[in-house]
C-alpha positions in Angstrom: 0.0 0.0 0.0 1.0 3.7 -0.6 1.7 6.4 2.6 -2.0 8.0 3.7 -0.9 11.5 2.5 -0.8 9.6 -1.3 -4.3 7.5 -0.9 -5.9 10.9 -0.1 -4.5 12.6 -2.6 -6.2 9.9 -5.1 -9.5 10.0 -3.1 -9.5 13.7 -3.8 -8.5 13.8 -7.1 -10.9 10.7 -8.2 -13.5 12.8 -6.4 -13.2 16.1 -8.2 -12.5 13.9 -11.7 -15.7 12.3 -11.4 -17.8 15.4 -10.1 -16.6 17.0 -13.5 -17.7 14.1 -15.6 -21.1 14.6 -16.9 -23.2 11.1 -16.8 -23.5 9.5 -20.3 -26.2 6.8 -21.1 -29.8 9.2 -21.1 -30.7 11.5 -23.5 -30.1 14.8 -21.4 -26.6 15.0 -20.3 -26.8 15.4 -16.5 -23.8 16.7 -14.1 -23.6 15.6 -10.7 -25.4 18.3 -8.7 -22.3 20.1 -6.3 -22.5 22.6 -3.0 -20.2 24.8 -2.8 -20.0 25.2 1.1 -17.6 28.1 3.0 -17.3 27.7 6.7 -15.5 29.0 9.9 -13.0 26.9 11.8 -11.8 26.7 15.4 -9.5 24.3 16.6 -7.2 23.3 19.2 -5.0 20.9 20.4 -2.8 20.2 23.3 -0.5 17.8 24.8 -1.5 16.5 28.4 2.9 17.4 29.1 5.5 18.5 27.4 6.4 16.2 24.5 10.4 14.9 25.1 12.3 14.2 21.5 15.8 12.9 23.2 16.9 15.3 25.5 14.8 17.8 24.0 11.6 18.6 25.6 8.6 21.3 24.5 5.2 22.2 24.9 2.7 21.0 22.4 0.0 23.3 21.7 -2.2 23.8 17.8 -4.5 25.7 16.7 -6.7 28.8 15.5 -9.2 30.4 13.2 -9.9 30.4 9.7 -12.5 29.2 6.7 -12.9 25.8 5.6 -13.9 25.1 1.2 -16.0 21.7 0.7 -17.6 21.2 -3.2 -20.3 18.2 -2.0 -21.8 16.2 -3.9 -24.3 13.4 -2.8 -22.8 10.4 -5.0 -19.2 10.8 -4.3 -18.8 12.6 -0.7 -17.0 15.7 -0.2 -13.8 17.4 -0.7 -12.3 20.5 1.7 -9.6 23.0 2.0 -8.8 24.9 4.8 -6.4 27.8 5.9 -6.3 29.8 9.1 -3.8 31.2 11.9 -3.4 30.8 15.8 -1.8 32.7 18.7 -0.1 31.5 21.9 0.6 33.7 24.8 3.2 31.2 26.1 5.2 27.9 24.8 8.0 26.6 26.0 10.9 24.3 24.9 14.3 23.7 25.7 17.5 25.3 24.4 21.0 24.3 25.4 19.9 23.1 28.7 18.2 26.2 29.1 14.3 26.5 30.0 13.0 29.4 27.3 9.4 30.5 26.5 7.5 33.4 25.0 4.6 33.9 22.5 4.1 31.7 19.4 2.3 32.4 16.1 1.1 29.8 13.6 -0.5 29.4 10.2 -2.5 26.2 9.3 -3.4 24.6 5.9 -5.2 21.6 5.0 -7.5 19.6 2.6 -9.3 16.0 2.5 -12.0 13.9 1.9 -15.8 12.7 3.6 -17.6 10.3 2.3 -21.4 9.2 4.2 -23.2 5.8 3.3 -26.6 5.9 5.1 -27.0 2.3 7.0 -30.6 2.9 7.7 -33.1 6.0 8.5 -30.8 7.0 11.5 -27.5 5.3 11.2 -24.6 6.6 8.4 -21.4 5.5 8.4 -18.7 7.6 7.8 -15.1 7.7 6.6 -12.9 10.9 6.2 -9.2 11.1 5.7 -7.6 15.0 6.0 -3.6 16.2 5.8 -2.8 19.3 8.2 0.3 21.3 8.5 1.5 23.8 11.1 4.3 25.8 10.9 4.4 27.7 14.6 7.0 30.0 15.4 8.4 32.6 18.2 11.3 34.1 19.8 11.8 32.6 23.3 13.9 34.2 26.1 15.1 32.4 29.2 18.4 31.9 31.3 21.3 29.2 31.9 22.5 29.4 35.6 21.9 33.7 35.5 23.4 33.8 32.2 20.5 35.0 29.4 19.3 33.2 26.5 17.3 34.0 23.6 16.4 31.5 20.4 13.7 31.8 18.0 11.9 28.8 17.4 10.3 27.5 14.4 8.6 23.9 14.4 6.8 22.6 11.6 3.8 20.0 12.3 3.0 17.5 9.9 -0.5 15.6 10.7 -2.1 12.8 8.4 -5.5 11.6 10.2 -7.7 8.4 8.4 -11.1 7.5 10.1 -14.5 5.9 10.5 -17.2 7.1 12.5 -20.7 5.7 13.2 -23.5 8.9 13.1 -27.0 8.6 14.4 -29.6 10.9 13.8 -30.8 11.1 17.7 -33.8 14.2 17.3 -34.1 16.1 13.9 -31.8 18.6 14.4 -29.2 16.7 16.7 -26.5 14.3 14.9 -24.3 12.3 17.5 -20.9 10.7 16.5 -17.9 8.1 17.5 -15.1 6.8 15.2 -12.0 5.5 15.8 -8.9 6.0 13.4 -5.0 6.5 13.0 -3.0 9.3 13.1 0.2 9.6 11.5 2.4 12.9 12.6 5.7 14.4 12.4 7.3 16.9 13.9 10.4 19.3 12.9 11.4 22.1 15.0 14.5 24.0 14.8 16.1 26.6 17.3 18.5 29.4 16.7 19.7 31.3 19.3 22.4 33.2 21.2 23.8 32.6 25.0 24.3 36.2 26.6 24.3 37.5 23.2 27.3 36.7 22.6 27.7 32.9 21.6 25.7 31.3 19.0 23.7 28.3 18.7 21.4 26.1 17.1 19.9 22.9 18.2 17.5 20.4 16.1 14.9 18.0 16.8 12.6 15.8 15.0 9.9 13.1 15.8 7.0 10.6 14.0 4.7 8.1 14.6 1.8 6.7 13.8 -0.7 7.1 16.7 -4.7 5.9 17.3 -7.3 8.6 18.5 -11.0 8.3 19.8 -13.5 10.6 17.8 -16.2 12.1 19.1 -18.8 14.9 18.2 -22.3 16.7 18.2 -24.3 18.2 15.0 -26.7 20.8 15.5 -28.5 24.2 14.9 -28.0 27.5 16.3 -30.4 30.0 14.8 -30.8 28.2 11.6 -26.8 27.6 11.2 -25.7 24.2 11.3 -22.8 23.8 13.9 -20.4 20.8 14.5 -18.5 20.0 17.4 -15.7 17.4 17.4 -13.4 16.2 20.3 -10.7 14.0 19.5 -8.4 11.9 22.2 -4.7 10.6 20.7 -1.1 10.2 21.5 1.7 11.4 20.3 4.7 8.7 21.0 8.4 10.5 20.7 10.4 9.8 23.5 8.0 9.9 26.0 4.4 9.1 24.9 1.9 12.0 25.8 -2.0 11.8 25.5 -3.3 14.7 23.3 -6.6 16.1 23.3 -8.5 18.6 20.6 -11.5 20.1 20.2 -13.1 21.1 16.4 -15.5 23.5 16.0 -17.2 24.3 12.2 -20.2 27.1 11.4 -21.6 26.6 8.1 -22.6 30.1 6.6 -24.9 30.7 4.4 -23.5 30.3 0.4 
């Protein structure tokens, strides 16, 4: 078998190749009918500790705001793009023995792929497979024994996520969800810096794995907008292994 990042790439692509194929075999030519949806993200993650790469350690914090792109159409699922940006008052990592923090910014792009089968009048099973990508940066300040340090940080996330969920339509406009699925993740982050600004430095660390995580999630309405809410439970397994916890939330707007 191919890497997950490849098999949704195909999933995609077969998906927009056959939305733009018109059916043959009738007398009127008939295209697939598509929605165009556009809707605003939230999401965050966080490690339950700091994540240890050798003798490396560092917070593990993801997230922020930004619009999600889906084209859906009814015979061949869905396919999304997203983009957005975070802030962080406060990470932390470790720089030549030295404990260093500040403020962190990040950017966030992804895409993938949904597809529902309805089961029966309330059940539809579900399978989606996404590819994420953080790049988080900041310039950290800290000391060694009285002696001060500064580095700026840039780590670069990596995050390919396959799943199946069971959904059941509990009251008209209330959609429960569970799924299971496997997370493969890597993580680059690279420090340069400067000992009492005087004596460079630069340190490197780098981690992946493939981890399971527990999906689950709520579908609702809030004054006529549909609204999902997703939490997901996973690990991340570097040196140490550290339970990680996020939280999705998604408001379709009207289109």
């Amino acid at each position: 078998m191919g890497s997950p990042l490849l098999n949704i790439r195909a999933l995609c692509y077969l998906t927009l190749a056959l939305t733009a194929v018109p059916a043959v075999g009738s007398e009127n030519t008939l295209m697939p009918e598509v929605d165009v949806g556009l809707k605003v993200i939230l999401n965050y993650s966080e490690a339950a500790e700091r994540l240890k790469i050798l003798d490396k350690r560092a917070s593990f914090r993801t997230g922020g705001a930004g619009i999600m792109l889906s084209l859906q159409t009814q015979q061949f699922g869905t396919v999304f793009t997203s983009y957005g940006a975070g802030y962080s008052p406060n990470e932390d990592a470790s720089f030549v023995s030295a404990n260093i923090s500040g403020p962190a910014t990040s950017t966030f792009f992804s895409y993938g792929y949904q597809y529902l089968y309805p089961v029966t009048t309330n059940f539809t099973l579900g399978f989606q497979g996404d590819h994420t990508r953080y790049i988080i940066e900041g310039d950290f300040k800290g000391d060694r024994k009285g002696v001060p340090v500064e580095a700026k940080v840039t780590s670069k996330i990596k995050q390919t996520d396959v799943g199946l969920s069971l959904h059941y339509q509990l009251l008209k406009e209330l959609r429960v969800e569970i799924g299971i699925g496997s997370s493969h993740w890597q993580i680059d982050a690279l420090a340069k810096g400067s000992l009492n600004n005087s004596i460079k430095a630069s340190t490197k660390a780098s981690a992946k794995d493939n981890d399971p995580f527990l999906l689950l999630g709520l579908s609702f309405n809030i004054s006529e907008l549909p609204v999902q809410v997703r939490y997901k439970r996973g690990q991340l397994s570097a040196t140490n292994t550290v339970d990680l916890h996020a939280l999705d939330l998604t408001i379709t707007l009207p289109f």
